[in-house]
C-alpha positions in Angstrom: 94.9 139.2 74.6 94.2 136.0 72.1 95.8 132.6 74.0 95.4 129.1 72.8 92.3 127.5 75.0 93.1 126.3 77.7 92.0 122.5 77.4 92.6 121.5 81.2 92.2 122.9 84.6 93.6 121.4 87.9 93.2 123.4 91.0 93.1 120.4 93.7 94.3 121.1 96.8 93.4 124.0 97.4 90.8 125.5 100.0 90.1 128.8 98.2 87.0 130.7 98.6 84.0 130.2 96.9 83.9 133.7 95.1 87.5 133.3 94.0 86.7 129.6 92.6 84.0 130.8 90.6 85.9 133.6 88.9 88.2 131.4 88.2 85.8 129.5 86.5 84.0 132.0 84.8 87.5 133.1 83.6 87.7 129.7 82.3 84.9 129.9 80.4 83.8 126.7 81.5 81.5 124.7 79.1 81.7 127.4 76.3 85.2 126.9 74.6 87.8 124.3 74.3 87.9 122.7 78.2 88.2 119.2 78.5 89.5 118.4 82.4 88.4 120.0 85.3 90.0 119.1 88.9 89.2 120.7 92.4 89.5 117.7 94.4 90.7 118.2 98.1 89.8 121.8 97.9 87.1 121.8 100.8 84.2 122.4 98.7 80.6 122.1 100.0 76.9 121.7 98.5 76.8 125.9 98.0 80.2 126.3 95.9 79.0 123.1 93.8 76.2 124.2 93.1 77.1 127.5 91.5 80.1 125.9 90.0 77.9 123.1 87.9 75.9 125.6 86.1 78.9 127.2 84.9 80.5 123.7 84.1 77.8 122.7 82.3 75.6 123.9 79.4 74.0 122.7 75.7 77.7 123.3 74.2 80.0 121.7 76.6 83.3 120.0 75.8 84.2 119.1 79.4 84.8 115.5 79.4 86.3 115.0 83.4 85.1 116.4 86.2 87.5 115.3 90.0 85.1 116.7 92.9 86.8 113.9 95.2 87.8 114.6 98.9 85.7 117.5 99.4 82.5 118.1 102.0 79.6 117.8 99.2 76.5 116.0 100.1 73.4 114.5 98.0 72.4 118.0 97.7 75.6 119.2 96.0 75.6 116.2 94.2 72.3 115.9 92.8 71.7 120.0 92.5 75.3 120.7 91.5 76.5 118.1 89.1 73.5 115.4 88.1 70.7 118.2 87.2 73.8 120.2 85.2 75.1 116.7 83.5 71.6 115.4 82.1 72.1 118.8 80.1 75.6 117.5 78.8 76.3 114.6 76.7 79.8 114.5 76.7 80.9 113.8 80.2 82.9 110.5 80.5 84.4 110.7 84.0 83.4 111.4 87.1 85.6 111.5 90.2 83.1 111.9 93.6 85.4 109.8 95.7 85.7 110.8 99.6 82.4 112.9 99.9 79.3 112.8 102.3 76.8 111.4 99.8 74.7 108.2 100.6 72.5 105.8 99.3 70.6 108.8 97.8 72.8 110.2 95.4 74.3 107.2 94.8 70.8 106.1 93.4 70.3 109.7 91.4 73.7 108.8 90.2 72.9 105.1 88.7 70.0 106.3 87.0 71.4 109.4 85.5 74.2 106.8 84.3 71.3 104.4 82.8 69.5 107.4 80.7 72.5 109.0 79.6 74.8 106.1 78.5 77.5 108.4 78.6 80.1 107.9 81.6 83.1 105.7 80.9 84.3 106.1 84.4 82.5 106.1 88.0 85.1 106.8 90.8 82.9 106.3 94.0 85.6 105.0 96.8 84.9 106.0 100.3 81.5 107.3 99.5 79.3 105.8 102.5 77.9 103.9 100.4 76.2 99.9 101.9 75.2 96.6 100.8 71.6 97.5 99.9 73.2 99.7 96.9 74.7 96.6 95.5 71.3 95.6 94.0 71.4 99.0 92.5 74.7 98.6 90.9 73.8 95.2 89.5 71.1 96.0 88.2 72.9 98.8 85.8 76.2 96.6 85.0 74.8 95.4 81.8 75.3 99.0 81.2 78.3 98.6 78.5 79.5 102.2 78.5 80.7 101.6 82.1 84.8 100.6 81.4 86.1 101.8 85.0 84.0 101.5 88.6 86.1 102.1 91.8 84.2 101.4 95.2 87.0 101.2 97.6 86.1 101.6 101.4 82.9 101.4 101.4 81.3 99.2 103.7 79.5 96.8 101.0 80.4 93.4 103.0 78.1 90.5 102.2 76.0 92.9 99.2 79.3 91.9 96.9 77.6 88.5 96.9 74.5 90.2 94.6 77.3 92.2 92.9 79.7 89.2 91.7 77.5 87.6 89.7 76.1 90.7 87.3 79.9 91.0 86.2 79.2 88.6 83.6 77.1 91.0 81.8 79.5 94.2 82.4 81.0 93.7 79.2 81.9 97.0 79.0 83.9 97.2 82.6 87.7 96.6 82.6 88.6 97.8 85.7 87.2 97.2 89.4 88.3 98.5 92.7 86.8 96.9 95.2 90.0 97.3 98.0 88.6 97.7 101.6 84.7 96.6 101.5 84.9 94.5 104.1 84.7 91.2 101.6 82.9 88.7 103.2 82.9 84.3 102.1 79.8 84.6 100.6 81.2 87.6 98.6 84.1 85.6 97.9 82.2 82.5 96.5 80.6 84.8 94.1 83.6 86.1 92.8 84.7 82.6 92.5 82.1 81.4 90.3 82.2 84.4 88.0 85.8 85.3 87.6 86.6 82.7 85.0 84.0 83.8 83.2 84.2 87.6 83.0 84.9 88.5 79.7 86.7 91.9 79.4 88.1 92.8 82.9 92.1 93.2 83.1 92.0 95.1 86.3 91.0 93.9 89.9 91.9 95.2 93.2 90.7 93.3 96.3 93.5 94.6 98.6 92.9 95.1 102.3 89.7 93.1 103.2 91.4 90.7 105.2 90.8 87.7 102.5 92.4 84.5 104.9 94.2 81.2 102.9 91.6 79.4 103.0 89.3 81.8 101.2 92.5 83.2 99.2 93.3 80.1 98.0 90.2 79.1 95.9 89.9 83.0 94.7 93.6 82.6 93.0 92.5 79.4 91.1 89.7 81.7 89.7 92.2 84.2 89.0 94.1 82.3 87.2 91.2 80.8 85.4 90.3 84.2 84.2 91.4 85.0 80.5 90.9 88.7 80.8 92.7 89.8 83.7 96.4 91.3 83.5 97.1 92.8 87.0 95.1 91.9 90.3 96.2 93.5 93.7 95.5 91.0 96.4 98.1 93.3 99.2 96.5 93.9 102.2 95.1 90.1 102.9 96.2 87.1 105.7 97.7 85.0 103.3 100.3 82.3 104.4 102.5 79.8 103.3 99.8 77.4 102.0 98.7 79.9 99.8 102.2 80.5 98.4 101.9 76.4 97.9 98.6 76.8 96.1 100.2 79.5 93.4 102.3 78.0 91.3 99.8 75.4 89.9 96.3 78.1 90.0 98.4 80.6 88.1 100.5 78.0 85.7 97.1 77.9 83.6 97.0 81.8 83.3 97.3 82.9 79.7 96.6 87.3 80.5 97.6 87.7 84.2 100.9 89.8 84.2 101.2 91.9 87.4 100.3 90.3 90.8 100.5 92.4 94.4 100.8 90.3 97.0 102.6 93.1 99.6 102.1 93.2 103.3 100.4 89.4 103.6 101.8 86.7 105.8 103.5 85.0 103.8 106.9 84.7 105.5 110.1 82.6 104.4 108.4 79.4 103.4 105.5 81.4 101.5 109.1 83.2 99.5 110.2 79.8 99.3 107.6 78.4 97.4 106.8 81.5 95.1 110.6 81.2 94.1 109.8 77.3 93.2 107.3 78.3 90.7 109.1 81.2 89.6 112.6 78.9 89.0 109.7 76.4 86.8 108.6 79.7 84.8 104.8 78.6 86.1 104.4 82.3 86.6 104.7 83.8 83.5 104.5 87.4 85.7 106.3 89.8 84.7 105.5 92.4 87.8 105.6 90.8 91.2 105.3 92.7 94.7 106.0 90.9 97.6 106.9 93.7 99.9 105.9 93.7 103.7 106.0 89.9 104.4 108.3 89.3 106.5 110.2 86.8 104.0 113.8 87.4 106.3 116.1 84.3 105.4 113.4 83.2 103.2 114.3 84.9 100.2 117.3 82.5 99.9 115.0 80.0 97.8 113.3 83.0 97.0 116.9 84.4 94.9 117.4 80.9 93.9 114.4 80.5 91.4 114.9 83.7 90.3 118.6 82.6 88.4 116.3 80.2 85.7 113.1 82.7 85.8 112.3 84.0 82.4 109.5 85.9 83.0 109.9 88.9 85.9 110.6 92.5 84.8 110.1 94.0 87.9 109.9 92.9 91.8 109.2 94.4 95.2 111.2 93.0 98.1 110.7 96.1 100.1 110.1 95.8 103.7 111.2 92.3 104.8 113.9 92.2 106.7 116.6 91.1 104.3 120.0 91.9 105.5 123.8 90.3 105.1 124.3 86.9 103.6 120.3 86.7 102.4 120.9 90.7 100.6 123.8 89.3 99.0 121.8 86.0 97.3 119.6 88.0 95.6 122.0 90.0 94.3 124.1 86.8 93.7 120.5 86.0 91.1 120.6 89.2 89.9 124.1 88.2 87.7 122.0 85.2 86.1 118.6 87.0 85.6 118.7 88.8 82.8 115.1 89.8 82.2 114.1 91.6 85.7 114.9 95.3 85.3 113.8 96.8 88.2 114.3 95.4 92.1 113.0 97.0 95.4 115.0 96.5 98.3 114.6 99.6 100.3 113.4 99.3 103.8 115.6 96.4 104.2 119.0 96.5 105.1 120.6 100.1 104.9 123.7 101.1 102.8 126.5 103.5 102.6 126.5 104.9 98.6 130.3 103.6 99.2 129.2 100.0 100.3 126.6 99.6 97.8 128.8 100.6 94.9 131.5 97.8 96.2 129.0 95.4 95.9 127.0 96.1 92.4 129.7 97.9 90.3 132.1 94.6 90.2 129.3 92.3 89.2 127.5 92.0 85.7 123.9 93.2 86.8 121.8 94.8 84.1 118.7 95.7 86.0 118.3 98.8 88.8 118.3 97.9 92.4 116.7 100.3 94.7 117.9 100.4 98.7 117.5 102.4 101.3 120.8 104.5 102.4 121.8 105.0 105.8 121.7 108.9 107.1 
């Protein structure tokens, strides 16, 4: 019977047999006809299924364009005899999802050079891969590469080798987005980033979530930030900020002209950190329009917090999840919500818990145009 083609393919998740993947694939007719996505993360594969299924992924006349192998149990082997010796036969890849396997500095290597000679990949996703510092040479050596828009390295254990990798982002002119959450970020690391943030020229997105950044270190890093004319949304959750880096905000971001969305969720931050955020947001020195301050144990703080946000112009959406706000201190904010009329969307679950009977009492006889999420009592 004649169907349509079948353009995309996701079978992630499951931890089928070998012999029934490849019929699957073969009934796919992968690399032959119209098939554009392909997707079998999480879906236990080793070095043996991989390598079967990249010859019939791949051939002269592929239109396969994204491959997700992530969170399986493939190896250099699978990766280099699977995927890299299929791929140099196939022009057309763009992105490659390997994230959670067993490869190492190996077939990270085979990877890099495969991505120097064929020019071809847009996007490397290569979080939690094993990979080490001594591969951050590698990887600045091949950032000038400008067909690279998207590199994620998340967990991997690249600690002080983000020092040789900062500084090569000046000639990434291609790259617009950067994981780099959970590498174990080190002040040397930090320094470089520093020094080449301002003058990155096409980067919007950053992550450097979860690597323990302190205020002291945090502090200088949010002047760069903010000195940046590329980026639009940075995720800094994860960190040991504190109050004096809610103090340092205001004036490092008030010179921002492209940073829009800013995570700043489970820091340190507490009431006199909310304090001073809702300062600069009550000046309109933030001109954020997506703010997450969830998990910082703000409590009472979010008083002054509520109080900047009745003369901010700017917000859309904020996240106040996880912070102890209850009573008197829910009711300010939603007191702020009558005089904000930009913010459309507020997270208050995990704070205190409501009734649907209590919560309509207190939002249905006020003029509130934006949606208020809370978390409802069992």
């Amino acid at each position: 019977r004649h169907t349509a083609p079948l353009t995309e393919l996701v079978v992630s998740g499951n931890a089928m047999p070998a012999k029934s993947m490849l019929e699957l694939v073969r009934t796919f007719k992968a690399g032959v006809h119209a098939n554009q996505v392909f997707a079998a993360a999480a879906c236990s594969l080793g070095d043996e299924h991989v390598v079967h299924l990249g010859k019939r992924l791949y051939n002269n006349a592929s239109t396969l364009t994204a491959l997700d192998l992530s969170g399986n149990k493939i190896t250099d082997f699978g990766l280099e005899k699977g995927i890299l010796v299929n791929m140099g036969r196939n022009t057309g890849l763009r992105s490659l999802a390997f994230s959670r396997n067993n490869v190492t500095s190996k077939g990270v290597r085979a990877l890099l050079a495969l991505v120097e000679e064929k020019r071809t990949l847009t996007s490397i996703l290569l979080s939690n891969c094993h990979i080490s510092a001594k591969e951050c040479g590698v990887f600045s050596a091949r950032l000038s590469i400008n067909s690279v828009q998207v590199l994620a390295l998340a967990g991997n254990s690249l600690g002080k080798g983000v020092a040789t990798f900062a500084p090569h982002l000046t000639k990434a002119s291609g790259l617009t987005e950067l994981d780099l959450s959970d590498v174990s970020l080190e002040k040397h690391g930090i320094a470089a980033l520093v020094e080449t943030l301002p003058t990155v020229r096409n980067l919007r997105t950053l992550s450097l979530a979860d690597n323990g950044i302190s205020t002291k270190d945090g502090v200088p890093l949010v002047g760069a930030i903010g000195a940046s004319r590329s980026l639009v949304t940075v995720d800094l959750s994860g960190n040991s900020f504190k109050k004096d880096f809610a103090e340092a905000l205001g004036s490092a971001l008030a010179a921002s002209t492209s940073l829009r969305s800013l995570s700043l969720a489970s820091n340190k931050l507490g009431g006199e950190g909310a304090a001073a955020i809702g300062r600069a947001l009550a000046a309109n020195g933030l001109a954020l329009t997506d703010l997450s301050l969830a998990g910082n144990k703000i409590g009472s703080g979010v008083d002054a917090l509520a109080e900047g946000l009745t003369s901010n112009s700017t917000l859309i959406s904020l996240s106040l999840a996880n912070n102890s706000i209850s009573g008197d201190h829910f009711m300010e904010v939603v007191t702020a919500l009558e005089a904000n009329t930009g913010l459309r969307h507020v997270d208050m679950t995990g704070n205190q818990r409501f009734t649907p009977a209590q919560i309509d009492t207190i939002i249905e006889p006020r003029d509130i145009s934006c949606e208020i999420y809370v978390s409802f009592a069992s």
